[in-house]
N, C-alpha and C positions, 0 to 999 in steps of 0.2 A: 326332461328339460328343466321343471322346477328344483331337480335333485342339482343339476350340472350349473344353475346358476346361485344355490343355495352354499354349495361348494366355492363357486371364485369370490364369493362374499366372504365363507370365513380362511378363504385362503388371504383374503384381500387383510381381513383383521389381525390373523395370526402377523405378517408382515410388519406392522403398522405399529404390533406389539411387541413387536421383534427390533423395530429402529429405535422406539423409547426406549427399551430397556439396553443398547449398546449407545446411548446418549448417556446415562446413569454411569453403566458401567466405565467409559472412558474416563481417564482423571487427567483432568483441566489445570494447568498450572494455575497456582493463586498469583497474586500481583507482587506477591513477596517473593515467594519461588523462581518467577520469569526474570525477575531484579536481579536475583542472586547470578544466575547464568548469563542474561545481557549486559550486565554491569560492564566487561571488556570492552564491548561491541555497539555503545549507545555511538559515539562520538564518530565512529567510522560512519554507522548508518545516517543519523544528519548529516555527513557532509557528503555524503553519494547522494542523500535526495538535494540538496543544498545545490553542489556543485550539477547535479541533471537538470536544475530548473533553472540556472544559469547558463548552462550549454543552450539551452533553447531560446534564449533572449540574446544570447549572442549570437546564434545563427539567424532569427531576425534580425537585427541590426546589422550583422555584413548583405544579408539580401538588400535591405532599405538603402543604407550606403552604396550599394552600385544600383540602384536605380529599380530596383523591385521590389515592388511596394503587394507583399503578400499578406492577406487577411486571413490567418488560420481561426476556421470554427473552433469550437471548448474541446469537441473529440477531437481533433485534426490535432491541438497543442498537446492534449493529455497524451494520445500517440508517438509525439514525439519523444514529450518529456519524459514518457515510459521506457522507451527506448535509449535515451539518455541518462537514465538512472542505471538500466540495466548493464551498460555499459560501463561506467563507473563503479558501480557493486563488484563484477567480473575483476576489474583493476583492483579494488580495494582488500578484496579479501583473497586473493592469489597466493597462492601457496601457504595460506592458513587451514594447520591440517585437522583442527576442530570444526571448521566451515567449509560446506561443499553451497557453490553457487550454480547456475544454468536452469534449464529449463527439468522439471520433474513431471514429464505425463502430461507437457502441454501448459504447465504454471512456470512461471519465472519465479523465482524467492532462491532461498538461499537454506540453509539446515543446518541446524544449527546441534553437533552431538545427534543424539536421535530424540533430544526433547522439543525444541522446536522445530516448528516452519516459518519461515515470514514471508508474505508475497508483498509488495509494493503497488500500493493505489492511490488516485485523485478519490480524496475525500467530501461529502459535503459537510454542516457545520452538526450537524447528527448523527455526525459517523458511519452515514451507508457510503455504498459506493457505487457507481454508477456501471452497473456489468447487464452483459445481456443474458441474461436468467437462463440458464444450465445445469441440467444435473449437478456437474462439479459444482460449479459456481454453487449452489446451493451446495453440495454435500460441505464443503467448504466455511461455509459461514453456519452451517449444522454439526462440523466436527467430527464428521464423517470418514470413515477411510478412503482415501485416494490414494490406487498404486502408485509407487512409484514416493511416496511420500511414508517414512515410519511410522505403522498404523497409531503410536504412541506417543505420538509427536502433536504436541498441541498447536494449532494452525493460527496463527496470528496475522496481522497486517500493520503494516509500518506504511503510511498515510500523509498528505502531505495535503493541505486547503489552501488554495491561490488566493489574492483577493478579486476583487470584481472584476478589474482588469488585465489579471492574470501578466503582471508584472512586479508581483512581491508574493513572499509568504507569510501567510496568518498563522498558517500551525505543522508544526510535525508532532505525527506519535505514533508511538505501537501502541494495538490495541486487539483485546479478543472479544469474539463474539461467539454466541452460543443462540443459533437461529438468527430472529431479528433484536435478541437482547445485548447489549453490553456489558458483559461480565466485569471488563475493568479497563483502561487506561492507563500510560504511561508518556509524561508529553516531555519531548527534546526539546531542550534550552541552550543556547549560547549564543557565540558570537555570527552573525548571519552578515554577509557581505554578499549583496544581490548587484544586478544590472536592471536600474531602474530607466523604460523606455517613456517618455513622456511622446505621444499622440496629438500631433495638431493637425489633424484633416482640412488641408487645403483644397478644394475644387472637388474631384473625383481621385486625388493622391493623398496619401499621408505623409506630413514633412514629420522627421523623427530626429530627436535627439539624445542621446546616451549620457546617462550619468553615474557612477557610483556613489550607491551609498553604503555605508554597515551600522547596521543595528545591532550595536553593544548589549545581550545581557548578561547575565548573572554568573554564565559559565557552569550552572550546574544542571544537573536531571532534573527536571520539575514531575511530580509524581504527584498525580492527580489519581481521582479514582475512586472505585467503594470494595474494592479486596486489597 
């Protein structure tokens, strides 16, 4: 018995020593490298998260306009809007024969050549995300191989932070992570043209009304980061 549990102890270690050193061994693009290859593809992907987080502020506002006044919870909106990104991503990059988009093994993203992956997430202002803790999920944000995904494909996430009341955006970016570390950052800049809902809760209803606005910037990649 002491021999049989002495055994799954250093089978346990051999393992353990086994995922650190295929952490090492896989190479990570640097923040210059993922540039070089994204550079095509920034301006597509802000306006599929851009235009999915206004698909869902529109489909409130025609609910509220005919008289259905629906209060989606923060996962109930992120579900949509995840939906609605994916949707828009499918559109965006169709028939682009460098990028295959769908589902890989149960991941939405997109693949980019066989050097990236990007999946799309509700970000917080820390860069985690709000997932329910999965092998994947973890191998994922460990950099891990997941079939179905080019074992050499560095996994990224292209992010997107609402503000409070989840009727504008604060930030879009790709970004990699390696465990719970932030390897580096890449934040999208431009021209952002949202559907702002203004909320004035009357009685037990919410009276709503629609307005546009666009937030002019700079038009270029903002490149933030420490690689």
């Amino acid at each position: 018995m002491n021999n049989f549990i002495r055994f799954c102890s250093l089978f346990k270690v051999i393992h353990y020593l086994c995922s650190i050193k295929f952490y090492y061994m896989k190479h990570l693009l640097s923040k210059q490298q993922a540039e070089i290859i994204l550079e095509p593809y920034f301006l597509k992907i802000q306006e599929a998260i851009e235009s999915g987080f206004n698909d869902h502020l529109a489909t409130i506002n025609f609910n509220h306009s005919n008289g259905n006044y629906v209060a989606f919870n923060k996962k109930e909106k992120a579900n949509i809007i995840h939906g609605l990104i994916r949707a828009r991503i499918k559109k965006m990059f169709e028939g682009d024969s460098e990028v295959r988009s769908g589902n890989f093994n149960g991941v939405f993203g997109i693949q980019i050549k066989d050097n990236i992956f990007i999946r799309f997430k509700k970000i917080n202002k820390d860069y985690s995300t709000s997932n329910i803790l999965t092998k994947q999920t973890s191998d994922y944000k460990n950099q891990i191989e997941i079939p179905g995904i080019p074992d050499a494909a560095t996994l990224l996430y292209a992010g997107y932070l609402p503000d409070s009341t989840w009727t504008s955006l604060k930030n879009i970016c790709i970004f990699c992570k390696l465990g719970d570390n932030l390897e580096w950052q890449i934040g999208l800049n431009g021209s952002i043209e949202q559907n702002i809902i203004n909320f004035n809760p009357s009685g037990s209803e919410e009276e709503v009304t629609i307005q546009k606005r666009v937030k002019v910037k700079d038009n270029q990649i903002k490149k933030t980061g420490t690689k």
